[in-house]
C-alpha positions, 0 to 999 in steps of 0.5 A: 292868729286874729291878734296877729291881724290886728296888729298888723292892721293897727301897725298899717294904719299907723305907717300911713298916719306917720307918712301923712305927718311927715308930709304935712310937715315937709309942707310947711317946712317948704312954706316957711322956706319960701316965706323966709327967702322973700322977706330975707333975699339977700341971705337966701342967695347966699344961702343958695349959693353957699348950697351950691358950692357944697354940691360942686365939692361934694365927692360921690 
């Protein structure tokens, strides 16, 4: 019964550890993003609008 417990707890903290990683890491990638748009805006717009023209002729 208390291993149980303690599984369960271990497995909680690390739910929690992996969520603050992947956030972490969401956040850089959104940084790196911004940086590469303003040193590259040319290949920025056309990237949005290449994503755009994926969004209009993607069927839901």
């Amino acid at each position: 019964m208390r291993d149980q417990q303690e599984e369960s707890s271990e497995q909680l903290e690390s739910d929690a550890e992996r969520r603050r990683r992947r956030a972490q890491f969401l956040r850089d990638l959104a940084e790196a993003r911004e940086l590469r748009d303003r040193v590259q805006p040319r290949r920025a717009k056309t990237a949005r609008l290449r994503h755009a023209m994926r969004m209009r002729t993607f069927r839901w």
